[in-house]
C-alpha positions in Angstrom: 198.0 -156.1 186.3 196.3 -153.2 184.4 195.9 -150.3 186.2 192.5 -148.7 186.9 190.7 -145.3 187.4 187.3 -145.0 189.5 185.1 -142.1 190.6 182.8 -141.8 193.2 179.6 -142.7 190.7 181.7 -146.3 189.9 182.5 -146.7 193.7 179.2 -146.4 195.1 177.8 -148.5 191.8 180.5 -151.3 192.3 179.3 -151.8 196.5 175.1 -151.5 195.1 175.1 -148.9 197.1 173.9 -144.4 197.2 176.8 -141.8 197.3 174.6 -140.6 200.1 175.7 -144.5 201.4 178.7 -144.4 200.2 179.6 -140.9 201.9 178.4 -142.4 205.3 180.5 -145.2 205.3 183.6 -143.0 204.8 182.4 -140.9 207.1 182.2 -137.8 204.6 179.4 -135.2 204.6 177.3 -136.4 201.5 176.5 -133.1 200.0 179.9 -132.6 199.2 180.6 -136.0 197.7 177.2 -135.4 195.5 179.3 -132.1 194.7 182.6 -133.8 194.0 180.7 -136.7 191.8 179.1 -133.6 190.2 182.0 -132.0 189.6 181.2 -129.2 191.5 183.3 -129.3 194.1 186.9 -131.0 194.5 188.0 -134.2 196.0 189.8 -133.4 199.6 193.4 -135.3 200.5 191.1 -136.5 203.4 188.5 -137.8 200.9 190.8 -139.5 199.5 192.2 -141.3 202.8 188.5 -142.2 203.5 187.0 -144.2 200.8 190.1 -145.5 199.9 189.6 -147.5 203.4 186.0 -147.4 202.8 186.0 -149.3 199.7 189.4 -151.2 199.4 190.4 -149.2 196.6 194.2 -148.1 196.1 194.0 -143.9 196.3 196.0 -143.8 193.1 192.9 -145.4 191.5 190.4 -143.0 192.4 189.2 -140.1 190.1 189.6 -137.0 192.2 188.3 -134.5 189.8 184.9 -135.3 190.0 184.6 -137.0 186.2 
């Protein structure tokens, strides 16, 4: 299977859903994952942890630098 990159943007587009939604299901505050899709602020080890269980998505597919 190819292997696949997402960012928060992709995450929240792929579930139809707000980062401000997709940062309350993880249980993250959404300002900073507005910041961290934004690229102004980076992706937390915690982060991480959270929407990968969030969303089902391996943590080695997830863009953590905000791009």
């Amino acid at each position: 299977m190819e292997k696949y990159k997402v960012n928060v943007k992709a995450m929240a587009a792929n579930l139809d859903i707000s980062i401000g939604e997709l940062a309350e299901k993880a249980g993250i505050n959404a300002n900073h994952l507005y910041d961290v899709s934004a690229g102004r602020s980076k992706m937390t080890a915690d982060d991480l942890i959270k929407l990968s269980a969030a969303t089902g998505v391996p943590m080695e597919n997830i863009v953590v630098d905000g791009s």
